[in-house]
VMD Tcl script that builds the backbone (N, CA, C; Angstrom):
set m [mol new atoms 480]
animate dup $m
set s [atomselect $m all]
$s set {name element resname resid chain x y z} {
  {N N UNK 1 A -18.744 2.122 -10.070}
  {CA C UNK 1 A -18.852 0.757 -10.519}
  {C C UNK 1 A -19.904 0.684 -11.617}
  {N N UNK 2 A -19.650 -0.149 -12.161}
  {CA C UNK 2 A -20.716 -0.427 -14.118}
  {C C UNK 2 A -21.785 -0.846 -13.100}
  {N N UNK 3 A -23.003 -0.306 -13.948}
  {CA C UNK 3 A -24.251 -1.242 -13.242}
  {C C UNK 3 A -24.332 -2.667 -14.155}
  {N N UNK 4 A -23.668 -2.712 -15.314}
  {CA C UNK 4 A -23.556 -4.201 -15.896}
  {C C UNK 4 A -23.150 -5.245 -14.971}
  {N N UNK 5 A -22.415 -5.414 -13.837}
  {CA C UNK 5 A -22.128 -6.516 -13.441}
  {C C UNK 5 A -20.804 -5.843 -11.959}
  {N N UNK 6 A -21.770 -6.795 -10.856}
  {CA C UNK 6 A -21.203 -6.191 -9.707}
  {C C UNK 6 A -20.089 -6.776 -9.440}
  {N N UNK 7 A -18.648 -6.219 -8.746}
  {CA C UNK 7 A -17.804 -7.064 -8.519}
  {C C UNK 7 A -17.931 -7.909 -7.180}
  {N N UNK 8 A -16.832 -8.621 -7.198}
  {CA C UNK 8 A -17.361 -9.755 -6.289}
  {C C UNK 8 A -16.630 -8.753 -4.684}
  {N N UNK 9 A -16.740 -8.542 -3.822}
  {CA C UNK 9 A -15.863 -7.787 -2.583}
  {C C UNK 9 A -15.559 -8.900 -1.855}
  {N N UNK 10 A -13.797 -8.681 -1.627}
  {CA C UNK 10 A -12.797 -9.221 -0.645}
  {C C UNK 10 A -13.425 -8.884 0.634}
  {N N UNK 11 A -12.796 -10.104 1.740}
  {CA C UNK 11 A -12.994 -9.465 2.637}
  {C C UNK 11 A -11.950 -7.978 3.288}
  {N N UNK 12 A -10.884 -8.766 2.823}
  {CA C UNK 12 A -10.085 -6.998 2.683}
  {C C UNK 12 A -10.699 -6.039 2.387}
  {N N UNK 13 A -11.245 -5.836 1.054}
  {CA C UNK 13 A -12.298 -4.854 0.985}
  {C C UNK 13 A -13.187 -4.286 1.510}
  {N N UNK 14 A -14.403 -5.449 2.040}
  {CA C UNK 14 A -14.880 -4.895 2.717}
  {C C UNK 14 A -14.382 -4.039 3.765}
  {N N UNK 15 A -13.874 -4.852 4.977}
  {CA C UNK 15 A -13.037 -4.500 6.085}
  {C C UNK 15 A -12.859 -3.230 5.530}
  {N N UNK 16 A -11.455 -3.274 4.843}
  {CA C UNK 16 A -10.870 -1.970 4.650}
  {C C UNK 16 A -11.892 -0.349 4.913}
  {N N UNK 17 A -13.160 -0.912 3.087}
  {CA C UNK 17 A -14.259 -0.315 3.071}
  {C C UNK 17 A -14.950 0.259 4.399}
  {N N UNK 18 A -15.561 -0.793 5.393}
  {CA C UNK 18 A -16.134 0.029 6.507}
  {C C UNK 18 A -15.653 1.111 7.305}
  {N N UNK 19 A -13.720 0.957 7.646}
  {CA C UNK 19 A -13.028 2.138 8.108}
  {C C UNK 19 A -12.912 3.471 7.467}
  {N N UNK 20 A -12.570 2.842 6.169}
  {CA C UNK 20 A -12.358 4.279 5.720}
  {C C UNK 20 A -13.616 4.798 4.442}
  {N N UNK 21 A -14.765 4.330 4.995}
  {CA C UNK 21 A -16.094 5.279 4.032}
  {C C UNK 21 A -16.156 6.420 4.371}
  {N N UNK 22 A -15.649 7.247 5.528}
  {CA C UNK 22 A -15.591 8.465 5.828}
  {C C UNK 22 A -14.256 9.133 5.980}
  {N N UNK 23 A -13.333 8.427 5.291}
  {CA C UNK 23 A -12.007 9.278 5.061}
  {C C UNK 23 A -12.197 10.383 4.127}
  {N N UNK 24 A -11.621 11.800 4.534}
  {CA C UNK 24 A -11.084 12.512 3.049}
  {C C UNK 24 A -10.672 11.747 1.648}
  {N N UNK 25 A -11.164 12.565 0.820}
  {CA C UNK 25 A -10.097 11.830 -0.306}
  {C C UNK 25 A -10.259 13.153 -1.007}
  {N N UNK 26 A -8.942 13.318 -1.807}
  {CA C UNK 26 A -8.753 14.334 -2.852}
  {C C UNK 26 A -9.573 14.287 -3.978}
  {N N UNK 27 A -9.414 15.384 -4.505}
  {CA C UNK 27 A -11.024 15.695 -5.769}
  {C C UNK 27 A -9.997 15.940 -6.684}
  {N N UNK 28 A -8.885 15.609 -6.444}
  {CA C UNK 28 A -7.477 15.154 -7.709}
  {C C UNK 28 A -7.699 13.691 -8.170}
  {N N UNK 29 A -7.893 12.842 -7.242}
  {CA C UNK 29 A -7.670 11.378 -7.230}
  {C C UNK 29 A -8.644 10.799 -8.253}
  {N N UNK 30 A -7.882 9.856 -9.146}
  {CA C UNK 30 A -8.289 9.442 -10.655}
  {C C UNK 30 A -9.537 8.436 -9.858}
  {N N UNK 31 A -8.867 7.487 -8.815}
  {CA C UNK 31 A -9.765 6.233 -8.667}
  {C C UNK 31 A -10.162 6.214 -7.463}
  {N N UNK 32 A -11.518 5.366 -7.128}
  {CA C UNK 32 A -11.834 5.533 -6.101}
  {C C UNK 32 A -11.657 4.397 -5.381}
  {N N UNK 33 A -11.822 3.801 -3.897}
  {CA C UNK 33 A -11.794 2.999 -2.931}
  {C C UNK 33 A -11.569 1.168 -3.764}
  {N N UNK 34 A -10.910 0.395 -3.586}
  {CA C UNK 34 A -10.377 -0.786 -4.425}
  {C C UNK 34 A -10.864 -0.738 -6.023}
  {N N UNK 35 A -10.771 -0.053 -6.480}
  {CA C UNK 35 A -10.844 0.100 -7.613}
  {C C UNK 35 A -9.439 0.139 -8.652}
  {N N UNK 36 A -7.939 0.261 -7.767}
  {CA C UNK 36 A -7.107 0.085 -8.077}
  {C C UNK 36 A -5.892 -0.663 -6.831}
  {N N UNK 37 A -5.008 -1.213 -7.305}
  {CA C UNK 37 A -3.923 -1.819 -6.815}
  {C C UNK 37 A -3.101 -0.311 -6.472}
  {N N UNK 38 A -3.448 0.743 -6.610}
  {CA C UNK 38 A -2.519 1.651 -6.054}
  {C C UNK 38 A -3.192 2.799 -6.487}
  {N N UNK 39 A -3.055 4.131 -5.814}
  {CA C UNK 39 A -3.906 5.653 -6.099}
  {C C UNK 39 A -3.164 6.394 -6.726}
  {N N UNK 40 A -4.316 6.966 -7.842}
  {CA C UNK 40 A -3.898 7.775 -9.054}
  {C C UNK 40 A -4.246 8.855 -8.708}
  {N N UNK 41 A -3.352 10.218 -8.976}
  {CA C UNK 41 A -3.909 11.481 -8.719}
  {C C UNK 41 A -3.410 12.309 -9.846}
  {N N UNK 42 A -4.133 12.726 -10.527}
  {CA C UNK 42 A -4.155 13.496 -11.833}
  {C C UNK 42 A -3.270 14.811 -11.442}
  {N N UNK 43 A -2.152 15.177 -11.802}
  {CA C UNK 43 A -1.705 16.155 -11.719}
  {C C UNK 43 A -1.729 17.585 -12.359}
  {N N UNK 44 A -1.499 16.963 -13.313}
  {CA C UNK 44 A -2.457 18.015 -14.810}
  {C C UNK 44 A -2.843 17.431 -15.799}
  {N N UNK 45 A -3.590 17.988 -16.453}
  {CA C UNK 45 A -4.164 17.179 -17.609}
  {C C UNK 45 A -2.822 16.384 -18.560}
  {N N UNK 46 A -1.679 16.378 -18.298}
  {CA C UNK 46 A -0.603 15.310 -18.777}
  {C C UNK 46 A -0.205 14.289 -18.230}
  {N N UNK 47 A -0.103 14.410 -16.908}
  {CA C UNK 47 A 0.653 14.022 -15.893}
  {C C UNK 47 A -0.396 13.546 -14.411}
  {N N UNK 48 A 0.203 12.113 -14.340}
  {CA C UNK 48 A -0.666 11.168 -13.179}
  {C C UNK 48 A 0.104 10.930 -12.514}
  {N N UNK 49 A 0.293 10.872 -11.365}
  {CA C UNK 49 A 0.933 10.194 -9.521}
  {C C UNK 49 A 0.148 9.221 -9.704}
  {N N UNK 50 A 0.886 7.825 -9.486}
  {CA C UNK 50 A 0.423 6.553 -8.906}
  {C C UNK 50 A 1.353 6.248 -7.853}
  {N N UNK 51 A 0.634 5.788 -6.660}
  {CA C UNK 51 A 1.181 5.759 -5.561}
  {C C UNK 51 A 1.287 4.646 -4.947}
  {N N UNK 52 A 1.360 3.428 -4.544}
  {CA C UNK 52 A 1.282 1.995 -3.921}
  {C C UNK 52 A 2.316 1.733 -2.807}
  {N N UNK 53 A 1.440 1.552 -1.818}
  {CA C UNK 53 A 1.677 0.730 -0.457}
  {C C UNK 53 A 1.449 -0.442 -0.331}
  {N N UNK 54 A 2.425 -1.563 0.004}
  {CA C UNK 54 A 2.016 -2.748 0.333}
  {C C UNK 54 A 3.058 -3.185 1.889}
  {N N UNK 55 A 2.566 -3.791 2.794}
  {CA C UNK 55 A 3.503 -4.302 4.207}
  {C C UNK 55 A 2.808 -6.070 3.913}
  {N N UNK 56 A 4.681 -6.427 4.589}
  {CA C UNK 56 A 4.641 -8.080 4.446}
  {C C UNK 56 A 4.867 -8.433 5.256}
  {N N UNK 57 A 4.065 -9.218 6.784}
  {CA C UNK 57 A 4.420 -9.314 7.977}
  {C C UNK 57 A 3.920 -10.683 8.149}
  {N N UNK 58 A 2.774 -11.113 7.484}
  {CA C UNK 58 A 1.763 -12.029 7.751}
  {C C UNK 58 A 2.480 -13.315 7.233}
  {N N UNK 59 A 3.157 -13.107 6.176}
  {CA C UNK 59 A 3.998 -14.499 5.262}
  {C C UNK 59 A 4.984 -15.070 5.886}
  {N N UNK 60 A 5.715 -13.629 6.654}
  {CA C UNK 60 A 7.271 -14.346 7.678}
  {C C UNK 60 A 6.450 -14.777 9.371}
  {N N UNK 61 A 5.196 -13.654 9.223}
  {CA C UNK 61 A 4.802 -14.636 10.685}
  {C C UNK 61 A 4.228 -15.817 10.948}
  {N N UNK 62 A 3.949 -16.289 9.581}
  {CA C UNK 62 A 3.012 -18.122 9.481}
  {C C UNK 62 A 3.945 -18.794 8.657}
  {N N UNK 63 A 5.154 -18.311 8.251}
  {CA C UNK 63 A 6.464 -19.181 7.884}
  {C C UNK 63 A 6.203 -19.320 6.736}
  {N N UNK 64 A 5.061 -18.721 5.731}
  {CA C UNK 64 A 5.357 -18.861 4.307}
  {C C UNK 64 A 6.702 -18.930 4.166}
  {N N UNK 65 A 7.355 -17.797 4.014}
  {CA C UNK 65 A 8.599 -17.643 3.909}
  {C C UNK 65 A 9.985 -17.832 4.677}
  {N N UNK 66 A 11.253 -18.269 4.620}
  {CA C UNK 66 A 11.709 -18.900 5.054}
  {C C UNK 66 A 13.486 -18.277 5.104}
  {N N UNK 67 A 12.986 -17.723 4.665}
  {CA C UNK 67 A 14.387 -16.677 4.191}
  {C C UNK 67 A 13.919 -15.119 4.334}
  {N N UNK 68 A 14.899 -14.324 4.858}
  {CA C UNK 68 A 14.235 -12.941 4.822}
  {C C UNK 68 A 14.796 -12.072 3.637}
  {N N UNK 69 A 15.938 -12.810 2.834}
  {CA C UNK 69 A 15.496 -12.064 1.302}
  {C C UNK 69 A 14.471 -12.570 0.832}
  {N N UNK 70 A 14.132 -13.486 0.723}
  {CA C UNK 70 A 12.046 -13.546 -0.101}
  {C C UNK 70 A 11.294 -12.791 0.398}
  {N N UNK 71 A 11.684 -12.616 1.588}
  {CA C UNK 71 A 10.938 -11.683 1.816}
  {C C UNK 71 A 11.189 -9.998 1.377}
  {N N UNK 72 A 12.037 -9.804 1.553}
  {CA C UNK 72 A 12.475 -8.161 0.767}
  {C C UNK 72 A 12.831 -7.976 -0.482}
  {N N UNK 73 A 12.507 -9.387 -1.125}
  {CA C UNK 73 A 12.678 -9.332 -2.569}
  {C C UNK 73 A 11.207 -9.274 -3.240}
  {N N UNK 74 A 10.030 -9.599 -2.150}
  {CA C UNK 74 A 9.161 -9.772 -2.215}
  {C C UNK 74 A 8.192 -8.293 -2.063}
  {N N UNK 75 A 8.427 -8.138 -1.185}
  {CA C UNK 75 A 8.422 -6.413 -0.783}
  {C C UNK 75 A 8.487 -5.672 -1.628}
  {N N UNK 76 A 9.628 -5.501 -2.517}
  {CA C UNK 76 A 10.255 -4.469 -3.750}
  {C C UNK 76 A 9.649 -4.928 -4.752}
  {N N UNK 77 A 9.529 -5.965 -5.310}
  {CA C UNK 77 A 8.458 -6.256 -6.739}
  {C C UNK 77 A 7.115 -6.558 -6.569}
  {N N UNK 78 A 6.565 -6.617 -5.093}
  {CA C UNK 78 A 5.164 -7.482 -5.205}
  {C C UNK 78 A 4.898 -5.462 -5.385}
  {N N UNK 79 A 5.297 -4.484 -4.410}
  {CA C UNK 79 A 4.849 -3.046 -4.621}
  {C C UNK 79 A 5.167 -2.756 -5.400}
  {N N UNK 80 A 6.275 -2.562 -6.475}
  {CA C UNK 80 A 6.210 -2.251 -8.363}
  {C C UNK 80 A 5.353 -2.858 -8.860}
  {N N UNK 81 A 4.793 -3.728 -8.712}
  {CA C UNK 81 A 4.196 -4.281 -9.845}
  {C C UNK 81 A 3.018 -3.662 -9.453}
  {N N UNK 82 A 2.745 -3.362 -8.571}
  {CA C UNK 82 A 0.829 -2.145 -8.576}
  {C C UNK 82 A 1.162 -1.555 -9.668}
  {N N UNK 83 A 2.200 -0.610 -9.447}
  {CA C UNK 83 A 2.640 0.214 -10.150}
  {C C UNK 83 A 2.338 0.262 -12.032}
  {N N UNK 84 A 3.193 -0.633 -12.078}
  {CA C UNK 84 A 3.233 -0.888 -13.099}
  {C C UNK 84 A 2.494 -1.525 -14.095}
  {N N UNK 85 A 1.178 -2.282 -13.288}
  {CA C UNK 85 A 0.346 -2.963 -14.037}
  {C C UNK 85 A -1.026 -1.971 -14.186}
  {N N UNK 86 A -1.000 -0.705 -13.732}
  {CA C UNK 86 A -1.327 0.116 -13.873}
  {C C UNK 86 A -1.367 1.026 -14.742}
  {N N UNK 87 A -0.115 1.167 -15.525}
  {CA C UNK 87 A 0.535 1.394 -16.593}
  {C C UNK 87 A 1.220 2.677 -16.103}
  {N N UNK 88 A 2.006 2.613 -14.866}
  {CA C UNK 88 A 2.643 4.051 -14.383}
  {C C UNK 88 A 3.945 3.349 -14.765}
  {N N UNK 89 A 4.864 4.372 -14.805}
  {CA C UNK 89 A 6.398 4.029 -14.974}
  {C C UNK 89 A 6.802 4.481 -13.164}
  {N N UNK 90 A 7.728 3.508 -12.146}
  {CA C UNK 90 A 8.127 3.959 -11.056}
  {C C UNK 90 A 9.332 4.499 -11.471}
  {N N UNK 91 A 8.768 5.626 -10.126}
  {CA C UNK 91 A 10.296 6.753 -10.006}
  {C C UNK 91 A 11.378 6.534 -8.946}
  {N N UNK 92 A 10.747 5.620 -8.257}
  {CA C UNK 92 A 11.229 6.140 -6.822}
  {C C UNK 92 A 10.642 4.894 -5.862}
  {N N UNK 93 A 11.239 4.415 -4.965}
  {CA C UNK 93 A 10.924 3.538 -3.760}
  {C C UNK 93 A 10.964 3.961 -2.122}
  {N N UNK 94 A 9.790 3.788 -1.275}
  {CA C UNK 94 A 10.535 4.095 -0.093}
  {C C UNK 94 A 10.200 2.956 0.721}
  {N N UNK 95 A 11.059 2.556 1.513}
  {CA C UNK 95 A 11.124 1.614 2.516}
  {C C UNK 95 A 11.297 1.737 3.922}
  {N N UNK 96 A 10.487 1.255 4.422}
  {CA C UNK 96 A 10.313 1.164 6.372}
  {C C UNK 96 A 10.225 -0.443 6.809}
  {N N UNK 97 A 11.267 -0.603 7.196}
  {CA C UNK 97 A 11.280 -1.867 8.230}
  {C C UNK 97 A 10.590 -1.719 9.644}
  {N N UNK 98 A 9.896 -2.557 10.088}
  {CA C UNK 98 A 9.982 -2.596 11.460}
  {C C UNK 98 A 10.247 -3.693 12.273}
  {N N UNK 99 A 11.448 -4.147 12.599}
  {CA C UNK 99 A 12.469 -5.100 12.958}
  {C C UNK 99 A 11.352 -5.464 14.208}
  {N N UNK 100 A 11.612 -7.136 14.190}
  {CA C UNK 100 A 11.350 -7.440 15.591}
  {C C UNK 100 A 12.383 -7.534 16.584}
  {N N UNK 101 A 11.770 -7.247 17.819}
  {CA C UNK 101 A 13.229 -7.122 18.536}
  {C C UNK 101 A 13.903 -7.983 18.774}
  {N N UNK 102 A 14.305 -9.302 18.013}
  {CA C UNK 102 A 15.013 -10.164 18.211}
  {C C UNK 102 A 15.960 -10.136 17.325}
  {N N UNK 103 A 15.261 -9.410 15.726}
  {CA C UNK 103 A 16.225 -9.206 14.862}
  {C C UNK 103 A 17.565 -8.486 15.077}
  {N N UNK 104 A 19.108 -9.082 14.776}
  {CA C UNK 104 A 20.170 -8.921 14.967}
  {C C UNK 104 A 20.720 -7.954 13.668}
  {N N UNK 105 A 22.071 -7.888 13.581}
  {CA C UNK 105 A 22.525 -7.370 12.687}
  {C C UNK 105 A 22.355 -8.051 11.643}
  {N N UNK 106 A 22.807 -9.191 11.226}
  {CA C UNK 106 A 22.663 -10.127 10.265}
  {C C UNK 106 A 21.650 -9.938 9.528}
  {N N UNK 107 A 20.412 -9.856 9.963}
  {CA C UNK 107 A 19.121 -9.985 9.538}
  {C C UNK 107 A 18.936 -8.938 8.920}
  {N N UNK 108 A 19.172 -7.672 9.832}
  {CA C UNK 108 A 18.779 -6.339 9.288}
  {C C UNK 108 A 20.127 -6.040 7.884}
  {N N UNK 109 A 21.248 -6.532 7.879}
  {CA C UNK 109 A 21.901 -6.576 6.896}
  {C C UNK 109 A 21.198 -7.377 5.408}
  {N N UNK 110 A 21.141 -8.837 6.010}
  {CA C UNK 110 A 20.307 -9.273 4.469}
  {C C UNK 110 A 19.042 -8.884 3.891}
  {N N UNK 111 A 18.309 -7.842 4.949}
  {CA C UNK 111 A 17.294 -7.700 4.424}
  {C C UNK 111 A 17.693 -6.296 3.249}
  {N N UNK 112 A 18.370 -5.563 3.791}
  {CA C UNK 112 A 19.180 -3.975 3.245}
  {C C UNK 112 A 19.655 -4.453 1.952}
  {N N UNK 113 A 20.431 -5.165 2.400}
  {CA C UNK 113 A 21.299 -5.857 0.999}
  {C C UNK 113 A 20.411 -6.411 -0.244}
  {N N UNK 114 A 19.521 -7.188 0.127}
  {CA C UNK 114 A 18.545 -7.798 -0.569}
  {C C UNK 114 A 17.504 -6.451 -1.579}
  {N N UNK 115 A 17.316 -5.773 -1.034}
  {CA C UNK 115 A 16.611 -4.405 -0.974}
  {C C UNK 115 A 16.963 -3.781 -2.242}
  {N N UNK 116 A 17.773 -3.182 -1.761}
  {CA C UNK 116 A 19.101 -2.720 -2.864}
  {C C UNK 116 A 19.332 -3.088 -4.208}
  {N N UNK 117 A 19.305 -4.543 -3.584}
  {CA C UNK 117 A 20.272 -5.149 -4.915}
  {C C UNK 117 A 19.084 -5.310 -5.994}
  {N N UNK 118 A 17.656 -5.847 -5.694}
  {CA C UNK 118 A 16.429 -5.962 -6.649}
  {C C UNK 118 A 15.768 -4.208 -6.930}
  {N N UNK 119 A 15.941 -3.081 -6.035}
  {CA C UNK 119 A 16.080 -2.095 -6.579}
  {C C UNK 119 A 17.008 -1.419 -7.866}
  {N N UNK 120 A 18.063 -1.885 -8.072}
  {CA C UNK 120 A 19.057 -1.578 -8.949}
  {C C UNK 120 A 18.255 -2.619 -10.290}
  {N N UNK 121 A 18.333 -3.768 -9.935}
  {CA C UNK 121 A 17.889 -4.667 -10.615}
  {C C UNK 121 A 16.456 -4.063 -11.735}
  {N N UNK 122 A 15.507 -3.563 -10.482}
  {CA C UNK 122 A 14.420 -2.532 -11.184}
  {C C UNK 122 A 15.091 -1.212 -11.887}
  {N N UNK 123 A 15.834 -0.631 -11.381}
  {CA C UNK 123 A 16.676 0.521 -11.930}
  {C C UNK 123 A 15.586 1.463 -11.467}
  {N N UNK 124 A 15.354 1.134 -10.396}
  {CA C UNK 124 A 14.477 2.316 -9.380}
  {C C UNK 124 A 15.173 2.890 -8.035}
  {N N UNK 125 A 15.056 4.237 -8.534}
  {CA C UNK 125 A 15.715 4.298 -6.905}
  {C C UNK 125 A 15.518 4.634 -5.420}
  {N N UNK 126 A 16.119 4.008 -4.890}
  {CA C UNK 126 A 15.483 3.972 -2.664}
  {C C UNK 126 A 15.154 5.969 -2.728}
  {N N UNK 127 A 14.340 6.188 -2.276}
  {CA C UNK 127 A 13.822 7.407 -2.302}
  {C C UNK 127 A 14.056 8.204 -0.358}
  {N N UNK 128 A 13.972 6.890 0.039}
  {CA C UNK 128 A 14.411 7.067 1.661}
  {C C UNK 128 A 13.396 6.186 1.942}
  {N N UNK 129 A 13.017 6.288 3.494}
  {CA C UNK 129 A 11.630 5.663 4.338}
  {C C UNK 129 A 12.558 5.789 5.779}
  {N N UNK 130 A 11.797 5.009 6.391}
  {CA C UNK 130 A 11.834 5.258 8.080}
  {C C UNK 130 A 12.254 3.683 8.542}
  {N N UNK 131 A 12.174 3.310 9.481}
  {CA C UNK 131 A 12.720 2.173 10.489}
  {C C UNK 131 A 11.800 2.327 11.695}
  {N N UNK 132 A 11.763 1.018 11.984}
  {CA C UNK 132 A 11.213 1.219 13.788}
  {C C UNK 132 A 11.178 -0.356 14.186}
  {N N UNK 133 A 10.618 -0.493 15.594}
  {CA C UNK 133 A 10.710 -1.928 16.049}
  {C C UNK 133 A 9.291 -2.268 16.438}
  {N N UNK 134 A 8.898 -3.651 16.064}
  {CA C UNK 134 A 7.555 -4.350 16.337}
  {C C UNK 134 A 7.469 -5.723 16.881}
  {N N UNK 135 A 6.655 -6.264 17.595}
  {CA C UNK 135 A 6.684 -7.586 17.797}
  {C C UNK 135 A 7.137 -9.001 16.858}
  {N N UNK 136 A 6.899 -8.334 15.128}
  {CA C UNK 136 A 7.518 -9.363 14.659}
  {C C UNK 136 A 7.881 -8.372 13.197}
  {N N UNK 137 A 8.680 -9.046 12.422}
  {CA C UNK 137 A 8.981 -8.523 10.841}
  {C C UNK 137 A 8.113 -7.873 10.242}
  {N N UNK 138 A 7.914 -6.843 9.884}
  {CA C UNK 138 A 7.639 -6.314 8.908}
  {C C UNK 138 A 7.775 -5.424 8.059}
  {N N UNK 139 A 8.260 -5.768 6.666}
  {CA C UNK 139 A 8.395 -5.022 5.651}
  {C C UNK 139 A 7.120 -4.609 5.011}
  {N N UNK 140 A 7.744 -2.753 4.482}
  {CA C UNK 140 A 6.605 -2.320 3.791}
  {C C UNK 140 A 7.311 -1.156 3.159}
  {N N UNK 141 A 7.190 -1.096 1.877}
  {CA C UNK 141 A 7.477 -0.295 0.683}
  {C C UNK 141 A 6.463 0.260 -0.125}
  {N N UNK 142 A 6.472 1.552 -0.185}
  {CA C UNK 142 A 5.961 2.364 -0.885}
  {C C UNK 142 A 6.655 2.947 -3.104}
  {N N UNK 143 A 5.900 2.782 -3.727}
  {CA C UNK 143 A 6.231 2.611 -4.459}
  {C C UNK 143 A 5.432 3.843 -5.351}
  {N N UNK 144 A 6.475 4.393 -5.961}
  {CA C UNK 144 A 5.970 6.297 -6.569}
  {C C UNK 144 A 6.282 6.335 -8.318}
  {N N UNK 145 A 5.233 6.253 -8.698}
  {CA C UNK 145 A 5.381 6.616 -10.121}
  {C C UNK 145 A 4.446 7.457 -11.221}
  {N N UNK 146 A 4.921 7.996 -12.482}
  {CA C UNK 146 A 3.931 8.639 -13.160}
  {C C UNK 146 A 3.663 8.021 -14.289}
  {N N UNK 147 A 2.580 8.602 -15.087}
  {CA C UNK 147 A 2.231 8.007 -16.716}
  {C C UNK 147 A 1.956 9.534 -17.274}
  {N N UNK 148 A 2.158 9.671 -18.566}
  {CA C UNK 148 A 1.092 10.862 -19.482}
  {C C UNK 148 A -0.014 10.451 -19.670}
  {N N UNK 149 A -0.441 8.957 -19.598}
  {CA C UNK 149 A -1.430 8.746 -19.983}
  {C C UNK 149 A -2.244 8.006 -18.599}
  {N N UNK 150 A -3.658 8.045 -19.212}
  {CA C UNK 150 A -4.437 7.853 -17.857}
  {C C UNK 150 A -4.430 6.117 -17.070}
  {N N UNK 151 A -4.171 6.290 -16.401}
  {CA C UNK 151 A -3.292 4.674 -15.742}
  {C C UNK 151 A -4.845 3.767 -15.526}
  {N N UNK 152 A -4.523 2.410 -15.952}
  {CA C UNK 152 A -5.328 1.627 -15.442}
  {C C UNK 152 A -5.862 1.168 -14.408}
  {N N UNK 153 A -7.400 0.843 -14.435}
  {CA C UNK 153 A -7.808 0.222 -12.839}
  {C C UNK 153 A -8.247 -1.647 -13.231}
  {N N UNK 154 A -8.284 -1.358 -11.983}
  {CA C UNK 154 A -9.160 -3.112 -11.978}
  {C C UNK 154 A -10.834 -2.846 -13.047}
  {N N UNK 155 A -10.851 -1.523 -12.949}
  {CA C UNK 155 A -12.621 -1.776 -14.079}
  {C C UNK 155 A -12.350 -2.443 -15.201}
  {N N UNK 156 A -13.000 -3.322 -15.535}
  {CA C UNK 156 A -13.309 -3.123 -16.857}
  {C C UNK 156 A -12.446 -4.445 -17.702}
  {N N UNK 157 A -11.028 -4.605 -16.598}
  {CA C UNK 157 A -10.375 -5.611 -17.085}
  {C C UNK 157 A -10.628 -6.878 -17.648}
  {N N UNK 158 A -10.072 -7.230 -17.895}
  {CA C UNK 158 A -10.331 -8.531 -19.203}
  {C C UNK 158 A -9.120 -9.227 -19.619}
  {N N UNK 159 A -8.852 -10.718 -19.738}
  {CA C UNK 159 A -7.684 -11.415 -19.915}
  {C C UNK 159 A -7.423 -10.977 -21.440}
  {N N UNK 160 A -6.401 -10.974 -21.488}
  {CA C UNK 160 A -5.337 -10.535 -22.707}
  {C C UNK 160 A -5.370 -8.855 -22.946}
}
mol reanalyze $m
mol bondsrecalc $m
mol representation Tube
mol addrep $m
């Protein structure tokens, strides 16, 4: 961090921060701990991995949302856009549902369908992911891309 001017910390951040101050991290990895919307790992001096995880459980469980394509439409671009505002190009998507057990076919259909169809839309493609069951909805997509050039963080940023 600049000693010019401290950023302000989320409580996400923090939080996050106290668990994992003693995680591994690779001595590849461009950025360090919220310093980016998604992790950069220098591959060779050409070539960067940007990587972004985001899960959406909290919006369908307090009824933000109201439809469960907003929600998996939400899923697939709210995780590209780490990506991409980063300045990585995505390669690749992976997706894990974890259905609540009330969810029927229907549901698990519009959410697939929905999925899909804003993937194509990105012209990115489903890379695979996993499935499982939880007390309530949640979607979470992983989102895989590279740059030649060295990808942006939250430092330093500035409007326009």
């Amino acid at each position: 961090m600049s000693p010019r001017k401290k950023r302000k910390i989320t409580f996400e951040q923090n939080e996050l921060g106290t668990y994992l101050k003693s995680a591994p991290r690779s001595s590849l990895q461009v950025n360090r701990i919220h310093e980016s919307d998604c992790e950069i790992v220098k591959l060779n001096p050409h070539l960067y991995l940007s990587t972004s995880v985001d899960s959406f459980a909290d919006e369908w469980a307090v009824g933000l949302f109201k439809e469960v394509e907003t929600l998996a439409r939400v899923c697939v671009h709210g995780t590209l856009s780490d990506l991409v505002v980063s300045g990585a190009t995505p390669t690749g998507f992976l997706f894990s549902p974890q259905w609540a057990f009330s969810d029927d076919h229907v549901i698990k259909t519009k959410v697939f369908e929905t999925v899909i169809k804003e993937l194509k839309r990105a012209k990115v493609p489903l890379l695979g992911g996993d499935e499982g069951q939880a007390s309530l909805l949640n979607l979470t997509g992983v989102a895989i891309g590279t740059s030649v050039i060295k990808p942006k963080t939250r430092l330093g940023m500035r409007p326009g």
